[in-house]
PDB file of N, CA, C and O in Angstrom:
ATOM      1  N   UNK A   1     108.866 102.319  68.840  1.00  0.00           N
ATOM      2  CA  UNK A   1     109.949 101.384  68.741  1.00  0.00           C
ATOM      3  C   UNK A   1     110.416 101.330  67.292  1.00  0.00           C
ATOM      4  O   UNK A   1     109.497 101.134  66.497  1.00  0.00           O
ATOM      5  N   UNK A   2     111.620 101.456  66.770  1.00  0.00           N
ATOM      6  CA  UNK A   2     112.258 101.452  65.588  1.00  0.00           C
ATOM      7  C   UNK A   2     113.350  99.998  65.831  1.00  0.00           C
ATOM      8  O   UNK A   2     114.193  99.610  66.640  1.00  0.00           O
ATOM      9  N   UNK A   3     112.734  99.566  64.636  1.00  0.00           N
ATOM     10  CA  UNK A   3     113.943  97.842  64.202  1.00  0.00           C
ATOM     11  C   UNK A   3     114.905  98.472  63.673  1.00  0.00           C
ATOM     12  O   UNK A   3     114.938  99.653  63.325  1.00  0.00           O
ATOM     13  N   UNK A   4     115.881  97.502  63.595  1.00  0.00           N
ATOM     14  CA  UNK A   4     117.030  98.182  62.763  1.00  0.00           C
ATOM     15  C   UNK A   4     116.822  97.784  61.224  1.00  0.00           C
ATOM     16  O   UNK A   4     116.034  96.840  61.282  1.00  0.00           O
ATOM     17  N   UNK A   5     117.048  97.960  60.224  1.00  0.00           N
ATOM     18  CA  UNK A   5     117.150  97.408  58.844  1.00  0.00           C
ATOM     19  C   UNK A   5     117.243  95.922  59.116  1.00  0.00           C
ATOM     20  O   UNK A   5     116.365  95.061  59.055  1.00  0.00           O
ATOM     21  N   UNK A   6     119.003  95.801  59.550  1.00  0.00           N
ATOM     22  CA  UNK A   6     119.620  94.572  59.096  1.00  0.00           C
ATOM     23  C   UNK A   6     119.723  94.146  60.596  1.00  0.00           C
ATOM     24  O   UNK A   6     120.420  94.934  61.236  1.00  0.00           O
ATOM     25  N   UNK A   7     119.320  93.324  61.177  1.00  0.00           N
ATOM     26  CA  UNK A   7     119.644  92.946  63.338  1.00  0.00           C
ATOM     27  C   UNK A   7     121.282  92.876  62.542  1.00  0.00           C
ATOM     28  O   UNK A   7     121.539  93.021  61.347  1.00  0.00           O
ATOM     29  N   UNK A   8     122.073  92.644  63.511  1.00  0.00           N
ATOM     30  CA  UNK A   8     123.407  91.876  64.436  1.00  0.00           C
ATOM     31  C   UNK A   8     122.997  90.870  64.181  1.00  0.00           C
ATOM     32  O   UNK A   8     121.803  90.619  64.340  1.00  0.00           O
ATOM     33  N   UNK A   9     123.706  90.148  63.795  1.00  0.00           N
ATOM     34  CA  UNK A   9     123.742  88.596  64.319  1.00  0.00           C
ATOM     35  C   UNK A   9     124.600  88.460  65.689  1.00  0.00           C
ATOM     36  O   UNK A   9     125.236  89.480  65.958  1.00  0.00           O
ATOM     37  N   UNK A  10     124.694  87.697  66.337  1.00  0.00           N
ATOM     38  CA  UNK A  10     126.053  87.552  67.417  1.00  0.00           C
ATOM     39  C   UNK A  10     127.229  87.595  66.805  1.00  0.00           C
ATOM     40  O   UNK A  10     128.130  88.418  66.970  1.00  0.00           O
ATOM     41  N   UNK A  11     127.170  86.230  65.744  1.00  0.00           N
ATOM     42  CA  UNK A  11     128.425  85.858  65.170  1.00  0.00           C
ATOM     43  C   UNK A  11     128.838  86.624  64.183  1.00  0.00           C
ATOM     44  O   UNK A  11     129.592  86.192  63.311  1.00  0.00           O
ATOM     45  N   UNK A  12     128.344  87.980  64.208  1.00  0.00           N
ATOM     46  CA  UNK A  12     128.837  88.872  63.173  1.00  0.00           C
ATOM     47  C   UNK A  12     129.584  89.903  63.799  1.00  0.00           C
ATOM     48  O   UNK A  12     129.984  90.935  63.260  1.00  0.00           O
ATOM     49  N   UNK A  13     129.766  89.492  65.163  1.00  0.00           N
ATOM     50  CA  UNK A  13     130.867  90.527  66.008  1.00  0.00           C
ATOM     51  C   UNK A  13     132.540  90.078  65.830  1.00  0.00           C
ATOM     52  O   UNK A  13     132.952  88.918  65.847  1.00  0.00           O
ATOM     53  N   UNK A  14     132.976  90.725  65.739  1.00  0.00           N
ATOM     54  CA  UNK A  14     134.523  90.571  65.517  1.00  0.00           C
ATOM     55  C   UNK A  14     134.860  90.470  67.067  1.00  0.00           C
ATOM     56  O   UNK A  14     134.581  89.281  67.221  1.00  0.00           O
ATOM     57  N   UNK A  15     135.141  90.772  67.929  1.00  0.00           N
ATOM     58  CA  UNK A  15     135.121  90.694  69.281  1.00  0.00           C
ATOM     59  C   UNK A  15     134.524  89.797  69.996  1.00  0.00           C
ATOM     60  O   UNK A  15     133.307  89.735  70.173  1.00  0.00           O
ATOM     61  N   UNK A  16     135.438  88.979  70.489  1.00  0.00           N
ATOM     62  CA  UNK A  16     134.293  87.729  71.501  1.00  0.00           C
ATOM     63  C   UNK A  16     133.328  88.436  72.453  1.00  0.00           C
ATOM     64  O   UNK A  16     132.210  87.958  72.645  1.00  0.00           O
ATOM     65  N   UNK A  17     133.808  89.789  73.178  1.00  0.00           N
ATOM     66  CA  UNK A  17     133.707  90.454  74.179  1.00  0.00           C
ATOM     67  C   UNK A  17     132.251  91.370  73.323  1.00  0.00           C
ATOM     68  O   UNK A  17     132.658  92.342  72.686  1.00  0.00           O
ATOM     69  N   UNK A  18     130.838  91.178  73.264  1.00  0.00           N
ATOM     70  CA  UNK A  18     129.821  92.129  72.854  1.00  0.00           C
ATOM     71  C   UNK A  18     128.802  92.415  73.294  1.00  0.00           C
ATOM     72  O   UNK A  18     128.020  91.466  73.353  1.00  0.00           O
ATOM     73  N   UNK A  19     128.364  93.537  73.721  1.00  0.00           N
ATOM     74  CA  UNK A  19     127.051  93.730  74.075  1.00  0.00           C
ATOM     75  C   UNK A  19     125.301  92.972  73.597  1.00  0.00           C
ATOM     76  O   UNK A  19     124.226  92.710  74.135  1.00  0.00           O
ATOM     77  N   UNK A  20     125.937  92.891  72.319  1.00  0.00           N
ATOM     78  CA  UNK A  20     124.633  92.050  71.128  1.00  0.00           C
ATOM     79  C   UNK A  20     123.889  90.804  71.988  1.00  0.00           C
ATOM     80  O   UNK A  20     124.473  90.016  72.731  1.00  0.00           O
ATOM     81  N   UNK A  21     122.797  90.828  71.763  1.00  0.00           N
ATOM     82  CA  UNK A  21     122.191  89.358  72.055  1.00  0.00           C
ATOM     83  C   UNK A  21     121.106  89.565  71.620  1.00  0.00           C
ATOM     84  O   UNK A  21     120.114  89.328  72.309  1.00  0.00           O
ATOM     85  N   UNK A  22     120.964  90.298  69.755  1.00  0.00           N
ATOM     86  CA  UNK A  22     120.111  89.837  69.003  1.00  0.00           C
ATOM     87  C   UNK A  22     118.420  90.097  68.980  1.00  0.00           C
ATOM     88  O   UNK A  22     117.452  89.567  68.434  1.00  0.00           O
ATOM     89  N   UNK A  23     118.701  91.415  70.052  1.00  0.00           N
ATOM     90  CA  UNK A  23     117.409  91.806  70.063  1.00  0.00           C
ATOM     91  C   UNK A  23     117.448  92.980  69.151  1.00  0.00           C
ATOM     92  O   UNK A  23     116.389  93.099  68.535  1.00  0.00           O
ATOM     93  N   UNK A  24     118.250  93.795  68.898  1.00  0.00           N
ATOM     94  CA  UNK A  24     117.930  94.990  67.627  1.00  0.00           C
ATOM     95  C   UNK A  24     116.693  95.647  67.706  1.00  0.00           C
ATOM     96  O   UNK A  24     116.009  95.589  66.684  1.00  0.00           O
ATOM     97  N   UNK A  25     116.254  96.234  68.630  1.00  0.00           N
ATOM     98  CA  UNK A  25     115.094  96.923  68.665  1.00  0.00           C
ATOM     99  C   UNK A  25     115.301  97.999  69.626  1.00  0.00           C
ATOM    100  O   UNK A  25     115.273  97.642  70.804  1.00  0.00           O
ATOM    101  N   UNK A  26     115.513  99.305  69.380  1.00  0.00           N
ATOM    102  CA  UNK A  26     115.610 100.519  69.492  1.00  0.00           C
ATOM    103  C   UNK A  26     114.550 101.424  70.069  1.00  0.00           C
ATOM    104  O   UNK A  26     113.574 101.781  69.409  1.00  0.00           O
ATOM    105  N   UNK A  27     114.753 101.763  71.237  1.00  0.00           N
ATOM    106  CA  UNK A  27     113.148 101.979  71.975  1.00  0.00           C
ATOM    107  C   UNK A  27     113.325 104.113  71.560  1.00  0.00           C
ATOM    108  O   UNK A  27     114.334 104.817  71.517  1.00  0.00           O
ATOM    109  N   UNK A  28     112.393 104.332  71.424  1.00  0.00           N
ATOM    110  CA  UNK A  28     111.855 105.384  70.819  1.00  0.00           C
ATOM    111  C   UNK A  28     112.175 106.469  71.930  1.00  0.00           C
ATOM    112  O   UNK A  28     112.860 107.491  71.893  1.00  0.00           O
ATOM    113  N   UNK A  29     111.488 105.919  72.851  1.00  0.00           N
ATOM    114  CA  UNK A  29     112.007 107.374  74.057  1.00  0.00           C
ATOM    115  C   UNK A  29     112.785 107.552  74.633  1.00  0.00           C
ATOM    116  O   UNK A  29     112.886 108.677  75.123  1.00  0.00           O
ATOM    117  N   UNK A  30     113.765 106.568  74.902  1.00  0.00           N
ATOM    118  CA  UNK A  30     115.225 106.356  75.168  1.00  0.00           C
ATOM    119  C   UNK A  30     116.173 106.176  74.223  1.00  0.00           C
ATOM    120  O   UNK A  30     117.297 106.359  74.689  1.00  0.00           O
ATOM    121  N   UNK A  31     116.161 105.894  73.095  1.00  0.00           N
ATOM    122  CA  UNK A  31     117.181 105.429  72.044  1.00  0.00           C
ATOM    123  C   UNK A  31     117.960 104.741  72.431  1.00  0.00           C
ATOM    124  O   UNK A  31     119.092 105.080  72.086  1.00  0.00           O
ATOM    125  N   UNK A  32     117.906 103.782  73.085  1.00  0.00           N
ATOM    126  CA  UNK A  32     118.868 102.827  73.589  1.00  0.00           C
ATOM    127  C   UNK A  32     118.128 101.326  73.443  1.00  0.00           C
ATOM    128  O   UNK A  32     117.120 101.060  74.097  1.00  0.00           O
ATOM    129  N   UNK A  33     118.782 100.324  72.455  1.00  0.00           N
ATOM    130  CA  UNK A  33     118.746  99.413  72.046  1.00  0.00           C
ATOM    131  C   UNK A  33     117.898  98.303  73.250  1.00  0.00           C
ATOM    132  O   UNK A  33     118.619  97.930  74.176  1.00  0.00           O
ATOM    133  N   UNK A  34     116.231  97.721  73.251  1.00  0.00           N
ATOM    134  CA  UNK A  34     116.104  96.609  74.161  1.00  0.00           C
ATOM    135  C   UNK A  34     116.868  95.524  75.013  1.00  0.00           C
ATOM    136  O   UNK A  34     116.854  94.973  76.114  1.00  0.00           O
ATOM    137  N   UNK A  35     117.401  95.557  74.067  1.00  0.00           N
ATOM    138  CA  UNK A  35     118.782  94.386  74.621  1.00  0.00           C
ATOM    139  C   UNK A  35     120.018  94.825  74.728  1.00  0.00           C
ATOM    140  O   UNK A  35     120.347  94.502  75.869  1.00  0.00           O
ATOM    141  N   UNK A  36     120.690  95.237  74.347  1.00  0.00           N
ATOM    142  CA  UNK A  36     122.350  95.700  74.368  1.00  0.00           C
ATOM    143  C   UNK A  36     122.400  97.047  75.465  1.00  0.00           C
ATOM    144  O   UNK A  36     123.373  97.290  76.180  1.00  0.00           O
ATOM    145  N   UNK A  37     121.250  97.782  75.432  1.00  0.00           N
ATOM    146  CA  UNK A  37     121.305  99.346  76.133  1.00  0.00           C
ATOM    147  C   UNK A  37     122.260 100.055  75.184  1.00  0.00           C
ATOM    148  O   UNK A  37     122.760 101.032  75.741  1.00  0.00           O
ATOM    149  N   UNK A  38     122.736  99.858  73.752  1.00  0.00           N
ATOM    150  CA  UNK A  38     123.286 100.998  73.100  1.00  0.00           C
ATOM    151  C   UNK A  38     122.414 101.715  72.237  1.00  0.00           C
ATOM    152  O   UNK A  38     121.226 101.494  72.000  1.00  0.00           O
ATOM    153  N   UNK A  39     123.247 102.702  71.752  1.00  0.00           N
ATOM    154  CA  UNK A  39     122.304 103.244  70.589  1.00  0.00           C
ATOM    155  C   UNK A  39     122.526 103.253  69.412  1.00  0.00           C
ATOM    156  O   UNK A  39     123.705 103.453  69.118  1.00  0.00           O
ATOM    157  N   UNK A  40     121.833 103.110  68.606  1.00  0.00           N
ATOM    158  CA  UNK A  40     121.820 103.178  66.986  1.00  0.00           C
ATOM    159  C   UNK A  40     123.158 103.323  66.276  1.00  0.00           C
ATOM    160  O   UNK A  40     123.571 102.455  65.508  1.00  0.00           O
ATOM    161  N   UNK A  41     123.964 104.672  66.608  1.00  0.00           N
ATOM    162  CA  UNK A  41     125.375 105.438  66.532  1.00  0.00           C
ATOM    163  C   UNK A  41     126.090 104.051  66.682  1.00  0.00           C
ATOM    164  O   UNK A  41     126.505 103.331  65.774  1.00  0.00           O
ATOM    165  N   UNK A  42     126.141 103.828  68.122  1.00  0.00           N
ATOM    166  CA  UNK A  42     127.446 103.059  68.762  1.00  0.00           C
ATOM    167  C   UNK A  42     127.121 101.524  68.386  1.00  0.00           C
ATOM    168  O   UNK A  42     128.108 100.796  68.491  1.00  0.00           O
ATOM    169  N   UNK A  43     126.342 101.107  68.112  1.00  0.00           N
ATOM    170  CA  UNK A  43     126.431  99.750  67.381  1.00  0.00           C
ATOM    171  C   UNK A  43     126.799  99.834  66.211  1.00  0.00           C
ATOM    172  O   UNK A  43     127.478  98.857  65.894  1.00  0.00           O
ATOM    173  N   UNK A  44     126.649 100.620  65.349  1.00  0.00           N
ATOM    174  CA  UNK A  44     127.201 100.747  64.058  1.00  0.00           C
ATOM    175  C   UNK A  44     128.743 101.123  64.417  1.00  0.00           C
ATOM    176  O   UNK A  44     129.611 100.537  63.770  1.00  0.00           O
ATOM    177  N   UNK A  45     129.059 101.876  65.209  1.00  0.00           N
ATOM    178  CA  UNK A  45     130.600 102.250  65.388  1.00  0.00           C
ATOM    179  C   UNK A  45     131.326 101.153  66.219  1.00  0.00           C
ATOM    180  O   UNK A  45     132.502 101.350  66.528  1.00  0.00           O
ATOM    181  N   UNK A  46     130.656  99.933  66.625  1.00  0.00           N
ATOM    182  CA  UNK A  46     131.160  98.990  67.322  1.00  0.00           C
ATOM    183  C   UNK A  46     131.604  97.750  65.653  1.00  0.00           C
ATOM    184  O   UNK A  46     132.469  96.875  65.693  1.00  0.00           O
ATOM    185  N   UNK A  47     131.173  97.908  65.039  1.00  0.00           N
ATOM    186  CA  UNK A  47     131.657  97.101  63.998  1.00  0.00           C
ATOM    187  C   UNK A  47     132.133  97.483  62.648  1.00  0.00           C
ATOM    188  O   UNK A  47     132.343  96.917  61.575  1.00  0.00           O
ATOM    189  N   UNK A  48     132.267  99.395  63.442  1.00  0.00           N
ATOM    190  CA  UNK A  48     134.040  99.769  62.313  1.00  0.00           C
ATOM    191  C   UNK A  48     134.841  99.265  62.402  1.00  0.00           C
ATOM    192  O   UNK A  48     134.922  98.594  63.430  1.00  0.00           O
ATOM    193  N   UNK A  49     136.069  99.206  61.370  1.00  0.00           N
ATOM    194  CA  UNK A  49     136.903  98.102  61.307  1.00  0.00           C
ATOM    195  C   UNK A  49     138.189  99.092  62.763  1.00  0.00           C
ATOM    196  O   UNK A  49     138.784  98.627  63.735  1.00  0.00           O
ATOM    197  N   UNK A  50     138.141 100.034  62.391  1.00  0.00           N
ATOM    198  CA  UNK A  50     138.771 101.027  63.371  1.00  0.00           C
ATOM    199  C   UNK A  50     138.554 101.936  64.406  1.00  0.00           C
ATOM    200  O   UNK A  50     139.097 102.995  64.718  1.00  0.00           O
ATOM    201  N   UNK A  51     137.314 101.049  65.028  1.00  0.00           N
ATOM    202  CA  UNK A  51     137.044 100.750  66.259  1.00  0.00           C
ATOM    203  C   UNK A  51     137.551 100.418  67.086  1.00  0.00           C
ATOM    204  O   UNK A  51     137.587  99.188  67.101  1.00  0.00           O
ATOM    205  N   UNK A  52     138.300 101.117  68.351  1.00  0.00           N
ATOM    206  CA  UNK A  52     139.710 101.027  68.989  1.00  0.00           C
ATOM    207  C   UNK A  52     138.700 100.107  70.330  1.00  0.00           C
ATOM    208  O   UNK A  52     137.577 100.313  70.790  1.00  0.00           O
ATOM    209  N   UNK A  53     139.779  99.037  70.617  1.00  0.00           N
ATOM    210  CA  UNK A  53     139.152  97.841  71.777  1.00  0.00           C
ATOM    211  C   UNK A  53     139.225  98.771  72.890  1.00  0.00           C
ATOM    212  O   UNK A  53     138.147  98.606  73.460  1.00  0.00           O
ATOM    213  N   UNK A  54     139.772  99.510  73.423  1.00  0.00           N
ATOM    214  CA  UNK A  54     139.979 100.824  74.209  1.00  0.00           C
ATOM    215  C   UNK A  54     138.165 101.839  74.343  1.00  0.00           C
ATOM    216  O   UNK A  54     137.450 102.324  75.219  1.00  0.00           O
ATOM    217  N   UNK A  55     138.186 101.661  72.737  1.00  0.00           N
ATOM    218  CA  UNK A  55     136.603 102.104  72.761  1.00  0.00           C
ATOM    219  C   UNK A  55     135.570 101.890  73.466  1.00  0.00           C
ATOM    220  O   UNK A  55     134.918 102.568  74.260  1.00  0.00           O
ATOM    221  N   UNK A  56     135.489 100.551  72.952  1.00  0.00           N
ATOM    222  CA  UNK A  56     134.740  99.259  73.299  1.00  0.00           C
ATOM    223  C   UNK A  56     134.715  98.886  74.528  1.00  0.00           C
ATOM    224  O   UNK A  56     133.579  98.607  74.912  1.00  0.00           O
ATOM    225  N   UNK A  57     135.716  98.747  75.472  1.00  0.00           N
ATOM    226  CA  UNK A  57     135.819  98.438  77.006  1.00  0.00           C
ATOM    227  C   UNK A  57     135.024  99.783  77.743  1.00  0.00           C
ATOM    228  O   UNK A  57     134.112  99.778  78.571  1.00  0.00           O
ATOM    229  N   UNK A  58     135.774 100.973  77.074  1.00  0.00           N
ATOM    230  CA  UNK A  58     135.121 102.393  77.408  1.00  0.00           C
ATOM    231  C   UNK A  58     133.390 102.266  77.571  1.00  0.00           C
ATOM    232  O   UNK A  58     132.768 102.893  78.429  1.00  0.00           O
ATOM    233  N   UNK A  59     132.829 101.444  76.694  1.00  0.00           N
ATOM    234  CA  UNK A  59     131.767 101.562  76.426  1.00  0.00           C
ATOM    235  C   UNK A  59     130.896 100.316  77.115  1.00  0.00           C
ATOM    236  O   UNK A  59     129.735 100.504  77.479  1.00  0.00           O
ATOM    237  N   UNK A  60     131.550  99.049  77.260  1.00  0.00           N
ATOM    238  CA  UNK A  60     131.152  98.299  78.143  1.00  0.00           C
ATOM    239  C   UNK A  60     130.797  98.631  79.182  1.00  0.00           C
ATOM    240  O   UNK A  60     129.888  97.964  79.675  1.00  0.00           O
ATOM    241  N   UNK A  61     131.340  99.777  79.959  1.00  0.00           N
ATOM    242  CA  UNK A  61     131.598 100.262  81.327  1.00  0.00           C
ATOM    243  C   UNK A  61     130.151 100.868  81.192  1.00  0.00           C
ATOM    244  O   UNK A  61     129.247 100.459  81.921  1.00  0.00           O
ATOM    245  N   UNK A  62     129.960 101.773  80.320  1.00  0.00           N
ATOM    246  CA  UNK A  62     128.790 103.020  80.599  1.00  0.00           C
ATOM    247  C   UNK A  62     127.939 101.991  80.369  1.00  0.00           C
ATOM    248  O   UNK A  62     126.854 102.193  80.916  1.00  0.00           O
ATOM    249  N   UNK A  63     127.997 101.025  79.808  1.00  0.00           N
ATOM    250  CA  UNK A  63     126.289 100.376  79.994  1.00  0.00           C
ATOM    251  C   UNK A  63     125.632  99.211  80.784  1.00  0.00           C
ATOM    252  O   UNK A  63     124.525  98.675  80.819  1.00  0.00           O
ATOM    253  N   UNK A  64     127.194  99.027  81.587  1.00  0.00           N
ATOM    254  CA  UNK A  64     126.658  98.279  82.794  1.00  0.00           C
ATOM    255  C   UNK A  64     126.432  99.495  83.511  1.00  0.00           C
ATOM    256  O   UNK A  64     126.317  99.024  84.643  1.00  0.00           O
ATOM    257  N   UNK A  65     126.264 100.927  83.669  1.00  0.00           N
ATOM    258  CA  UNK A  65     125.739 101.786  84.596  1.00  0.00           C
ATOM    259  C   UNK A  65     124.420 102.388  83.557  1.00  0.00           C
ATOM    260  O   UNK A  65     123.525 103.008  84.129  1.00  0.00           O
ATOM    261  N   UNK A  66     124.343 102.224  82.297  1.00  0.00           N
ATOM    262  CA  UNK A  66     123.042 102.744  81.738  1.00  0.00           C
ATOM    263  C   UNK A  66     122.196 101.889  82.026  1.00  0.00           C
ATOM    264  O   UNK A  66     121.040 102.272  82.208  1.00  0.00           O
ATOM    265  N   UNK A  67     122.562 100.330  82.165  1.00  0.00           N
ATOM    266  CA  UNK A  67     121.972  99.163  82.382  1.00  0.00           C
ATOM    267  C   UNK A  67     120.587  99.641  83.441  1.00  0.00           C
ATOM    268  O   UNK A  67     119.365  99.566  83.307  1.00  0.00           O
ATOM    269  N   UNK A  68     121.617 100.222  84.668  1.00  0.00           N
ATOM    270  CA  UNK A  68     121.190 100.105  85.865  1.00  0.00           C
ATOM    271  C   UNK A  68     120.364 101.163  86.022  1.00  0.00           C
ATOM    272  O   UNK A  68     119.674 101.012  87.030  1.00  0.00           O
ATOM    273  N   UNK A  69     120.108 102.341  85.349  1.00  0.00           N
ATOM    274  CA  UNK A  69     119.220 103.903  84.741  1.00  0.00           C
ATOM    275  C   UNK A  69     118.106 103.388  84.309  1.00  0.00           C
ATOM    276  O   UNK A  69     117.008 103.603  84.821  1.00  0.00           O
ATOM    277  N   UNK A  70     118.354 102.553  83.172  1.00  0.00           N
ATOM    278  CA  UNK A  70     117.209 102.385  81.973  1.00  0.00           C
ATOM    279  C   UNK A  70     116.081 101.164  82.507  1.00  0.00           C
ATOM    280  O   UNK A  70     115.128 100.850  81.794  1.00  0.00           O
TER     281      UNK A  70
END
């Protein structure tokens, strides 16, 4: 299991709409975040400033179905 440096806060999402709920812990054999189901990459690219909401919905989608995998 790998932490992140710095967690997410919630309220550090620009988007009301976020996967985050502050667990930041990155499981080793899946690389997909305990809590959110993202990975390392896409949480950091979720709070580029030019991060298209298009993205983001894109990505909502795959992890209510990674949800359901992992």
């Amino acid at each position: 299991m790998t932490k992140n440096k710095e967690p997410f806060s919630i309220n550090s999402h620009q988007s009301l709409l976020h996967p985050c709920i502050g667990t930041c812990t990155i499981d080793d054999n899946s690389g997909y975040c305990f809590g959110c189901s993202r990975t390392e990459e896409e949480v950091y690219k979720w709070e580029e400033a030019n991060t298209t909401q298009e993205w983001k919905d894109k990505l909502l989608e795959e992890l209510k179905r990674r949800d359901t995998e992992y």
